[in-house]
Each structure stands twice: as C-alpha cells, then as structure tokens.
C-alpha positions as CSV (number, residue, x, y, z in Angstrom):
1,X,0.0,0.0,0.0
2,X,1.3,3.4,-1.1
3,X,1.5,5.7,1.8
4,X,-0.5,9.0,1.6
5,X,-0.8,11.6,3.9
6,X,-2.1,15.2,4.1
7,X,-1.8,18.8,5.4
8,X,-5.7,19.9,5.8
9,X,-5.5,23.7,6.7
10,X,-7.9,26.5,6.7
11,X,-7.3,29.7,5.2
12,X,-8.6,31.4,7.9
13,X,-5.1,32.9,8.8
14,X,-1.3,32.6,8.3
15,X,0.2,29.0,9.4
16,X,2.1,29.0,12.5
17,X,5.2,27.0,13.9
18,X,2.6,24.5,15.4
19,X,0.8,24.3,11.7
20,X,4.0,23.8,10.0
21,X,5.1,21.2,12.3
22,X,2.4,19.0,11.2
23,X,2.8,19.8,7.7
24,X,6.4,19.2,8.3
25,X,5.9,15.6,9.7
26,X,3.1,14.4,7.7
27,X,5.9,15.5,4.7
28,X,8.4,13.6,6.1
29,X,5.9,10.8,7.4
30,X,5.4,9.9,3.8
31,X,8.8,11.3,1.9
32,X,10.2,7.8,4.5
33,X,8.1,6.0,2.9
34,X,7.9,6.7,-0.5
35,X,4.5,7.7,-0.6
36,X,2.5,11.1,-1.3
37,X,1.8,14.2,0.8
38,X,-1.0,16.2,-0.2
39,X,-2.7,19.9,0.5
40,X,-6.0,19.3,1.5
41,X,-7.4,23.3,2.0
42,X,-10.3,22.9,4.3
43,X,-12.1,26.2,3.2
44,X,-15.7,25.2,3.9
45,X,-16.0,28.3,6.1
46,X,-17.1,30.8,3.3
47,X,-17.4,33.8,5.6
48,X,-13.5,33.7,7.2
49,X,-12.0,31.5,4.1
50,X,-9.4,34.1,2.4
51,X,-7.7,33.2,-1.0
52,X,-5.0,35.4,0.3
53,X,-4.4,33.0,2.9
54,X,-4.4,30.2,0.7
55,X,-2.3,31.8,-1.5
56,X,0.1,32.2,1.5
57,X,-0.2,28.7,3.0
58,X,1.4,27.4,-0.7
59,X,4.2,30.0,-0.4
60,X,5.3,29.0,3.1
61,X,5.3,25.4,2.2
62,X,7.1,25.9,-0.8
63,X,9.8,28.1,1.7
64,X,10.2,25.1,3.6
65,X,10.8,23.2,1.1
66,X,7.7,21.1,1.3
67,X,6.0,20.5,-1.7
68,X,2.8,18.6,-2.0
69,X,2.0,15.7,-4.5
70,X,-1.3,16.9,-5.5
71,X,-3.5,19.5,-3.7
72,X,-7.8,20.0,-3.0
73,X,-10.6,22.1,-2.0
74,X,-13.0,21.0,0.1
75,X,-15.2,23.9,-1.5
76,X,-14.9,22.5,-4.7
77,X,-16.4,19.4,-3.5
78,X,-19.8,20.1,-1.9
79,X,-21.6,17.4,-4.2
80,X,-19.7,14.6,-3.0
81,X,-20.4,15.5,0.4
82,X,-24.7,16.0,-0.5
83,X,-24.0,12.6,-1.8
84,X,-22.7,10.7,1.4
85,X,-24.6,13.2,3.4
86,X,-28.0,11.7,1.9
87,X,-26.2,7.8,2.1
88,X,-26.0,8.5,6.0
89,X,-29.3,10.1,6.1
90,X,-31.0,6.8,4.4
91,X,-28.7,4.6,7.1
92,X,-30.4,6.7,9.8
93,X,-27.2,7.4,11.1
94,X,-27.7,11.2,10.9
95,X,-30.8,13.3,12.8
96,X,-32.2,16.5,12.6
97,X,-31.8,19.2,16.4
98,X,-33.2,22.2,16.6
99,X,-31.8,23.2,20.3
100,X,-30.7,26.6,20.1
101,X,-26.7,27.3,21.6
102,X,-28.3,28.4,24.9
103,X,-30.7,25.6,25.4
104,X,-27.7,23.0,24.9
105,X,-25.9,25.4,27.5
106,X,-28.8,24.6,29.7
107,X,-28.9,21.3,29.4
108,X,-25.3,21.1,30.2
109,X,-25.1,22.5,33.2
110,X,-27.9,20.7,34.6
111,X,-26.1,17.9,33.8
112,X,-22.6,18.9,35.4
113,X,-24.9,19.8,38.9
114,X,-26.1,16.4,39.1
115,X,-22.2,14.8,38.7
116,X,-22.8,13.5,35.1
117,X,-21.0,13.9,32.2
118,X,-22.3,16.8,29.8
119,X,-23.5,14.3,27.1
120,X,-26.4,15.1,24.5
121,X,-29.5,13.4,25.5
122,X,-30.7,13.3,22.0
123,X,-34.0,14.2,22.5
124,X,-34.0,15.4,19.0
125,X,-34.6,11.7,18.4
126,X,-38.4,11.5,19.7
127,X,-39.6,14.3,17.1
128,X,-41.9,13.1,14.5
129,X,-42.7,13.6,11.6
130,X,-45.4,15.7,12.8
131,X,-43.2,17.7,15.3
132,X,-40.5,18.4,12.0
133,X,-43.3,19.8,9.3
134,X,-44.4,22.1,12.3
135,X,-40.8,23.3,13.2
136,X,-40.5,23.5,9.3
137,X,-43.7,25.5,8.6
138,X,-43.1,27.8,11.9
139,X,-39.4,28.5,9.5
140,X,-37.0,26.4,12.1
141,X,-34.3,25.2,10.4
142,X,-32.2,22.2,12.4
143,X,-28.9,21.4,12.3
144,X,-27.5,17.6,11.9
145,X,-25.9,15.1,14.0
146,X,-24.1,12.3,13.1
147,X,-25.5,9.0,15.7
148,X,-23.1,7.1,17.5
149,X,-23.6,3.1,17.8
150,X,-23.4,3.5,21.5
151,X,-22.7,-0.5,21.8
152,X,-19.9,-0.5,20.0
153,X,-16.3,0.4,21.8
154,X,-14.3,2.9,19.8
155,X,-10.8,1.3,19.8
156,X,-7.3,2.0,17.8
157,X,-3.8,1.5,18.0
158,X,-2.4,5.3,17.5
159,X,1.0,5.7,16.1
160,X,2.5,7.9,19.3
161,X,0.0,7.5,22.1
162,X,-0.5,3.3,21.7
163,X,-3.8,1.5,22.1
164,X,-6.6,3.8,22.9
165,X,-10.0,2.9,23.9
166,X,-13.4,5.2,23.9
167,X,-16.5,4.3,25.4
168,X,-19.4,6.2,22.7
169,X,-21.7,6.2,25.2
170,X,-19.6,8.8,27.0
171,X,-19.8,10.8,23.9
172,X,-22.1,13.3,22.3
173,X,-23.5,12.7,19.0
174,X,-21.5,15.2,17.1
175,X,-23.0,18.0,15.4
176,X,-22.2,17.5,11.6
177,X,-24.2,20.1,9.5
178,X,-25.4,23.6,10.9
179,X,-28.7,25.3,10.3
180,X,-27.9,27.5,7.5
181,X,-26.4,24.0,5.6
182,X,-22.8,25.0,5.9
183,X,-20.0,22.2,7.2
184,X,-18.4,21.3,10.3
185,X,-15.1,20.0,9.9
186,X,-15.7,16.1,11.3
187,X,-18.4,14.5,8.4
188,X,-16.1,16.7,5.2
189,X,-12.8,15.5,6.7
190,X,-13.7,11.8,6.6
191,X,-15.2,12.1,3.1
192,X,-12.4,13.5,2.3
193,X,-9.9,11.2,3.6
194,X,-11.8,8.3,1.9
195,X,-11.8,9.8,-1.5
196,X,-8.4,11.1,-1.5
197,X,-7.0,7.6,-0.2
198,X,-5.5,8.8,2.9
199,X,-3.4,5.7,4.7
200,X,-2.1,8.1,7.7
201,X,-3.8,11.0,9.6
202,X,-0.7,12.3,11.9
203,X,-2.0,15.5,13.6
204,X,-1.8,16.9,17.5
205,X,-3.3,15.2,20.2
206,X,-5.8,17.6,20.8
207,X,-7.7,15.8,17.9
208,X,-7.8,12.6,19.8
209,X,-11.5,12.7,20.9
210,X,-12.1,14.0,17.3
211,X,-10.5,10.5,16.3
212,X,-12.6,8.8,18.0
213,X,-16.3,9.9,16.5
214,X,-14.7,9.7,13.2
215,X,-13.8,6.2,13.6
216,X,-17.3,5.1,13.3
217,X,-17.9,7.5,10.6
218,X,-15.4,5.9,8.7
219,X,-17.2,2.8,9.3
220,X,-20.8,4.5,8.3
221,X,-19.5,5.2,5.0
222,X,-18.1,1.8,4.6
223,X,-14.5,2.3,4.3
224,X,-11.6,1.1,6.5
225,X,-9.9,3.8,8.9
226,X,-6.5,4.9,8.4
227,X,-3.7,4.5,10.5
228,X,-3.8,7.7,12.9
229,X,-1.1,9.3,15.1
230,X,-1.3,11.9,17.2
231,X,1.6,13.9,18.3
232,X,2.4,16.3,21.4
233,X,1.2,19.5,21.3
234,X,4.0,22.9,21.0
235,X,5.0,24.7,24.2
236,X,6.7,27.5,25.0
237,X,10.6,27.3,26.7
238,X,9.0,28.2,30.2
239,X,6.7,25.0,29.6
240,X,3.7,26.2,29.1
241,X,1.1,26.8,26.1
242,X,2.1,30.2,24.4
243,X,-0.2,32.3,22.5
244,X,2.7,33.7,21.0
245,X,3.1,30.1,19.3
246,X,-0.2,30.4,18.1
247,X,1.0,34.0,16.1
248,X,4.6,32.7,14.9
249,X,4.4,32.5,11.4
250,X,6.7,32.1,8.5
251,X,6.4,36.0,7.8
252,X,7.6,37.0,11.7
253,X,10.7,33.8,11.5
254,X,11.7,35.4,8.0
255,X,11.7,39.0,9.3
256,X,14.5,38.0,12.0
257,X,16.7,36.3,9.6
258,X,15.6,32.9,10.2
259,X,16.7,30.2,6.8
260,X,13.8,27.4,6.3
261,X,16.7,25.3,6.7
262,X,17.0,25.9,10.6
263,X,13.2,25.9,11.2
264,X,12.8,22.7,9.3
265,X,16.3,21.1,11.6
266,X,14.5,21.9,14.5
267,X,10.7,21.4,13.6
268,X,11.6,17.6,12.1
269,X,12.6,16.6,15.6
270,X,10.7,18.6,18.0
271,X,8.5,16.2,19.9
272,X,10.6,13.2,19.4
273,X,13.8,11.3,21.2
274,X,16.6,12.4,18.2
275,X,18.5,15.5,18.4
276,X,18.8,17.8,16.4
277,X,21.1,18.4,13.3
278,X,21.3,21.2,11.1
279,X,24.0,19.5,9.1
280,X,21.1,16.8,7.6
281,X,18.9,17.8,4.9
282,X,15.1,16.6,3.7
283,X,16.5,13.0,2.3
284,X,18.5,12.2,5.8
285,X,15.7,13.4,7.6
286,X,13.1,11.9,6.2
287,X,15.3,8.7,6.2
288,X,15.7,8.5,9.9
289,X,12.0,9.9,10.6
290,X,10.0,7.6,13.4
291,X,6.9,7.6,15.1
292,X,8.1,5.2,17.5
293,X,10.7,8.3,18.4
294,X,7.8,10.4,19.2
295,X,6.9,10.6,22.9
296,X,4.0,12.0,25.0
297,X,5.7,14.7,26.4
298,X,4.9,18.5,25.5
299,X,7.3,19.2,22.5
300,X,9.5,22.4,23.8
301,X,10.1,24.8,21.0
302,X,12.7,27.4,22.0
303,X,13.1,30.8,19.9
304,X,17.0,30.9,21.2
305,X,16.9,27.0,20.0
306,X,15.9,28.2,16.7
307,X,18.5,30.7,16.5
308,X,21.6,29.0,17.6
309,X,20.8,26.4,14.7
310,X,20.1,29.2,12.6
311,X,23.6,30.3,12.8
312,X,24.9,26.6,12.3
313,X,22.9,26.8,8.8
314,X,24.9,30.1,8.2
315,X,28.0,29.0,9.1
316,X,27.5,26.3,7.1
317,X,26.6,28.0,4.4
318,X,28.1,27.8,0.7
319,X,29.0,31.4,-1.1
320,X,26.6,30.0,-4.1
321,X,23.3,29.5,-2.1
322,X,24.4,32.8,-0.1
323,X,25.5,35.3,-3.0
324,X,22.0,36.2,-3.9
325,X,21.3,37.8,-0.7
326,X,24.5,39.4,0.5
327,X,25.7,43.2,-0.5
328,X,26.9,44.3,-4.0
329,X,30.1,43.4,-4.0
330,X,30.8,40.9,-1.6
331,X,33.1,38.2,-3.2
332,X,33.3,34.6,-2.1
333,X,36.7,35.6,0.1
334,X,34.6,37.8,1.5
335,X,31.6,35.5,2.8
336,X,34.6,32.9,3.7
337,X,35.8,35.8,6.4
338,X,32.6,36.8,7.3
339,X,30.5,33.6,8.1
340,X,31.4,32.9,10.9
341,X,30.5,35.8,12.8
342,X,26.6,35.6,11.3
343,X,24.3,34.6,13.4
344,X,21.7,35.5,10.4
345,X,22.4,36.3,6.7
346,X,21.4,39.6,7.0
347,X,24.1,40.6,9.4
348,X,26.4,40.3,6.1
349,X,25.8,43.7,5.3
350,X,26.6,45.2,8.8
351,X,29.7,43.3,8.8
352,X,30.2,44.4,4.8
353,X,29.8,48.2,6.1
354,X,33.0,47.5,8.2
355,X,35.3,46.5,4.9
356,X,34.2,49.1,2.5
357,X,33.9,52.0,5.5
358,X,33.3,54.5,6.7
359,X,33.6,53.2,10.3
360,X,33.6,55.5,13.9
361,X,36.6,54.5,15.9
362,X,36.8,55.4,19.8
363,X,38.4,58.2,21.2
364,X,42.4,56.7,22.4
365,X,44.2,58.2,24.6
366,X,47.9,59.7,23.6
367,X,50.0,56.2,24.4
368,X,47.5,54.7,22.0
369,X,47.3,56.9,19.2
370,X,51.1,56.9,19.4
371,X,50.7,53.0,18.8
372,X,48.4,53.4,16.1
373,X,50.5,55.6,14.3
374,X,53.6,53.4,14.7
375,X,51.5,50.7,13.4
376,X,50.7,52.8,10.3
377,X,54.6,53.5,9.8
378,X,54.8,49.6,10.2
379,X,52.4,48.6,7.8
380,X,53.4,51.1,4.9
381,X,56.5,49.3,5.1
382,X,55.4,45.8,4.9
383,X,55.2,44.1,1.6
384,X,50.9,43.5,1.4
385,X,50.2,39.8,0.9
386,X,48.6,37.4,3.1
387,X,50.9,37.1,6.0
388,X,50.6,40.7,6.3
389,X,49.1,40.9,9.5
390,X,51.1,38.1,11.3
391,X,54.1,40.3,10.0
392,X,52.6,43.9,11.3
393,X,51.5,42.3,14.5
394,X,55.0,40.2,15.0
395,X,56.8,43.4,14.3
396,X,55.0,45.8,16.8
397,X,54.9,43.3,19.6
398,X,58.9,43.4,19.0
399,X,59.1,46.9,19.0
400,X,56.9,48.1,21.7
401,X,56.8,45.3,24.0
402,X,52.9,45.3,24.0
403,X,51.5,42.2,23.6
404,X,47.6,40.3,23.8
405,X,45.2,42.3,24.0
406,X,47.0,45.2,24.5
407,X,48.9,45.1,20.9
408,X,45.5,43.8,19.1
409,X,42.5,45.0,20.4
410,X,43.5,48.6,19.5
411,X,44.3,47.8,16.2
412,X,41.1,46.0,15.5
413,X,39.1,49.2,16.9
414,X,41.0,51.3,14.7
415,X,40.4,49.3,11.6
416,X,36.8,47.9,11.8
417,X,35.7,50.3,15.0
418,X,34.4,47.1,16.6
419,X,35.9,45.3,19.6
420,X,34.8,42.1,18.2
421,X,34.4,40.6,14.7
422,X,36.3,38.5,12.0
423,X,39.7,37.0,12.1
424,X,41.7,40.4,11.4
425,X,44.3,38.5,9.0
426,X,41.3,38.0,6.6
427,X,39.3,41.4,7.3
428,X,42.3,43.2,6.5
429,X,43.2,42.0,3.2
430,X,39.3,42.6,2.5
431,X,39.7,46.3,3.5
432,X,42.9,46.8,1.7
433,X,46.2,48.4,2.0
434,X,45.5,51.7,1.3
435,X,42.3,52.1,3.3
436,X,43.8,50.1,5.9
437,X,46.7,53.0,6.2
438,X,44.4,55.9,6.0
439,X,42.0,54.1,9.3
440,X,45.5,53.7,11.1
441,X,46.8,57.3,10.5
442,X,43.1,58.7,10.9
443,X,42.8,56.9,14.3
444,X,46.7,58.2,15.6
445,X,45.3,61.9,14.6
C-alpha cells in the first residue's frame, strides 16, 4: 500500500510553527516512505475562508521546502459531500436538532450539577414527523448530527499515544451540518480522507477525541480507517502553552533572519527522542523519521533553539546558495571571512559596512594613538600579501613590548571600529592596504 498523507488547513489565517510542524511531519511521514503528501485546504467556512491565505499557505510550504503531491478544495467538493450526506441520512445514522446554543448550554449545566458527564441526550430523536413539518412551517431550520452506535467500543492503536480505547456512550453525537447548511469540519474530513485515499492522519493530540467519533464515521460510509497518530502539542521554553506560538508565522521567522533550513532542523525533531542536526537535509531526515521516536511529552520549541541552529545553517553556508542575498560586491573571500560571525544572513551587510567603511573608531588616549601611528609607519613598510598581518602584528609586539590584548584589540578598533568581529588577518586583506593606512593614520590623529 502506497503511503498517503495530508496537510488539511484552513485559510482562515497565516500558518504558525505549530501548523507547519504538522505539515512538516506528515511530509516527512510519507517522503520515509515513498509515498504522497498532499494539500487538503479545508475552506468550507465561506465567511472567514481568504484566498490570500491560501495563497500564502502554498508560499510557506514551498519556503520550507515542502512540496505537495497533488493539492484539494474542500469547496470544490460540496456534491460529493450532499451525496454521502443523503447515504448517511437513508442509514439513519444522521438526525435533525433544533436546540438553540443556549438551550444545549442549559442542558449542560444541569447535567454537570447532578455529577454526570455533559452528554447530548438526543432528545431530537423523539420528534416526529409531525413535530418536523411544524418546526418547518413555523421557519426552524435544524442542524444535523451524526448518531453514535453507542454499543460498540471505539478502539485504535495510534502511532504515538499506543492503544486507545473510547466508550461512545460517554460521547455526544457530534454535530455535523449547521442550520444554515454549511459544514463542520468532522463528516467533510472523513469524506475527504476516503476519497483522496489517505493511509495516515498524523495531527496533534488535541484531535484525539475528534479520532474517536470519526472512527465510526469511517465505518458509516463503509471504508476502513486509516492509521492515525497523534503527536504532542508545541510549548513554550518556560513550559507552558504560548499564545505567541499560536502568532509565529513564516512571515515574523523570516523578518528576524531565520533560513527554512534551521526551522525545518528543529521542527523535524521537535516532539521526538533524536536531536537535532542542522548539518542533515530533507533526504536524511526523512530517512531516519520515526513515530516510534515520538513521545507523550509537551514538544518544547525554543526561539533561542531556533536561533543557535540558525547560525549553524549560516555558518555552514556555501558562497553560491548565499550570493543572492548578501551586498553588492561581496566576493566569495569575503563570505569565507565573514561567516562565521553571522548569526543570520542579514548581518552580512553590517559586517560588509565594516570592509568598504566608513567606520567611527573610539576616542584613544595619547599612548594609544602613538601606537596606532607606529603601526601605520609599520604597515606602509610591509610588503601587502597574506601574511601581512602576522608580520605587522609580530613586528610591533617586537618593538613596543605590547602584547595580547593590548597590541591587538586597539588595532582592530581602529580598523573595523568594533571590539569584536572576523579573524583580522582575513578582514584586512578585505579592506585593503591603502584604506587600511588611512583608518591607522586617521585613528593616531
């Protein structure tokens, strides 16, 4: 059996990090496999469904690198669901309710003050015929649930959480189909999955009871379930649920210099028992990708996580993939002396400013400048090559007596204005002799 597995968002809004982890690992879930992912966008909800948000759930999987197999509409496929709707309806396994949102309320509390669960007591199910021409002609419209078989135990082994077992008389018949004809997710979804040919449903655990009613409405429509796995859900680095995770999107990680190489590192094992690696790409990844690796615990994503791999990615980073994106005139020497001070691409330009100038030096005091202008006299002398700085620095240390930090940190203040930065034997061939001489001498003034 070809594995196939799918990515069912709504364009209600931009994907976040917990979004695109499930994207990621259903991806990956069938990538190890060699089976298909595919873009299910669940857009039933006319009134909040934006095509600019569909249009931006294909861009940030394409930035990630993940690239479906084939992609659908559930609003392109309201016929097929009139069809099983009416198939269910002739099995008597859906009912027409006409409770309004506060009555239901009603009826739950009571329930909760007498110690019992909040559970539907489908009195919708006495109505007669009679009783639905007079709602009908008085202009109630009902909405639909789907019946549970209350006798039969809902049972499955899930791919992360193990054997689970549910009890449908502890359950509420779901509600289905509104009033005004419209969709709920549940009854779409497993049409859906059954037409498409889904073989794996891996999404976060707070879709377990969700699972569970579907189950038998897989079985309604006479098809086998597929295999389901249900992972942790994100938390913040202090432990708990963020709403800021529920905000991070592509667009915010993008804006601080994040590379979908990093995100993708991190989100691929977040949840699971491997660590992470930002030296593998898709292939290894999905090679070594395992639900049996998953485990129940919160998954822990960490912005300063994200970052440090980030600058692993950079560091890491070839001059072709990176030449695109750093300044005008930034050669591969360049990047080589750079990199490894980049925590994020973008800091290439700030560090690009330094070589081509102008920079603001401190103010030194009279010993110093004294240096600085020895150091000039030095370095005019020196034949420019690549040793040139081992032979400035060798020959001040010998004629001064300053040493450490001392003989260098002044000379990298005068010549970059930083305290910190790139190895100065590369940074100063980059800057160049003559520019390199008038910093010195400008410094000494």
């Amino acid at each position: 059996m070809t594995v196939v597995t799918r990515f069912a968002p709504s364009p209600t809004g931009r994907l976040h990090v917990g979004n695109l982890r499930t994207a990621l690992h259903n991806w990956l879930l069938a990538k190890h496999a060699g089976g298909q992912f595919l873009l299910r966008i669940d857009d039933t909800d006319a009134e909040r469904s934006r095509e600019e948000y569909v249009e931006a759930i294909r861009a940030d999987l394409a930035w990630l690198g993940v690239h479906p197999d084939g992609e659908e509409r559930q609003s392109a496929r309201f016929a097929l669901y009139e069809t099983e709707f009416a198939r269910l309806a002739e099995q008597g396994r859906v009912y027409r309710c006409y409770e309004t949102p506060q009555e239901l309320e009603l009826k739950r509390k009571v329930l909760l003050g007498r110690g019992l669960p909040p559970i539907y007591d489908r009195a919708a199910l006495t109505l007669t015929d009679a009783d639905h021409a007079e709602k009908a002609a008085a202009g109630e419209k009902p909405h639909w649930r789907f019946l549970l078989d209350r006798d039969a135990p809902i049972e499955w082994q899930d791919g992360v959480r193990g054997p689970q077992h549910f009890e449908p008389a502890q359950m509420s018949d779901p509600v289905i189909r509104r009033a005004d004809g419209s969709w709920l997710y549940m009854l779409p979804s497993v049409i859906d999955d059954i037409a498409m040919g889904i073989t794996d449903v891996l999404r976060g655990e707070d879709h377990v009871s969700n699972t569970a009613t579907q189950m038998q409405m897989f079985t309604a429509l006479g098809a086998g379930p597929p295999r389901f796995a249900h992972e942790a859900l994100l938390v913040g680095s202090e432990g708990k649920l963020s709403k800021r995770l529920g905000s991070l999107g592509i667009d915010t990680l993008r804006e601080t210099g994040v590379e979908p190489a990093a995100l993708v590192a991190l989100l691929a094992r977040l949840g699971t028992s491997d660590p992470v690696d930002a030296s593998l790409d898709a292939e290894a990844l999905a090679a070594s990708f395992d639900l049996s690796h998953f485990g129940r615990a919160p998954a822990r994503f960490d912005e300063e996580d994200l970052h440090r791999i980030n600058a692993a990615v950079v560091h890491a980073m070839p001059y072709s993939e990176a030449a695109a994106r750093l300044p005008e005139g930034m050669d591969e020497a360049a990047w080589q002396a750079i990199r490894p001070n980049l925590a994020h691409l973008g800091e290439a330009a700030e560090w690009w400013q330094v070589v081509t100038g102008p920079v603001d030096t401190p103010q030194f005091d009279d010993d110093t400048r004294a240096f600085l202008a020895q150091a000039a006299d030095v370095l005019g002398g020196l034949a420019w090559g690549n040793e040139v700085w081992r032979d400035m620095t060798g020959k001040l240390k010998e004629g001064t007596g300053r040493k450490g930090k001392a003989l260098f940190q002044p000379l990298r203040q005068a010549l970059t204005g930083r305290d910190h930065g790139p190895e100065m034997a590369s940074l100063l061939l980059l800057i160049g002799r003559d520019e390199a001489l008038a910093r010195l001498k400008a410094a000494a003034a």
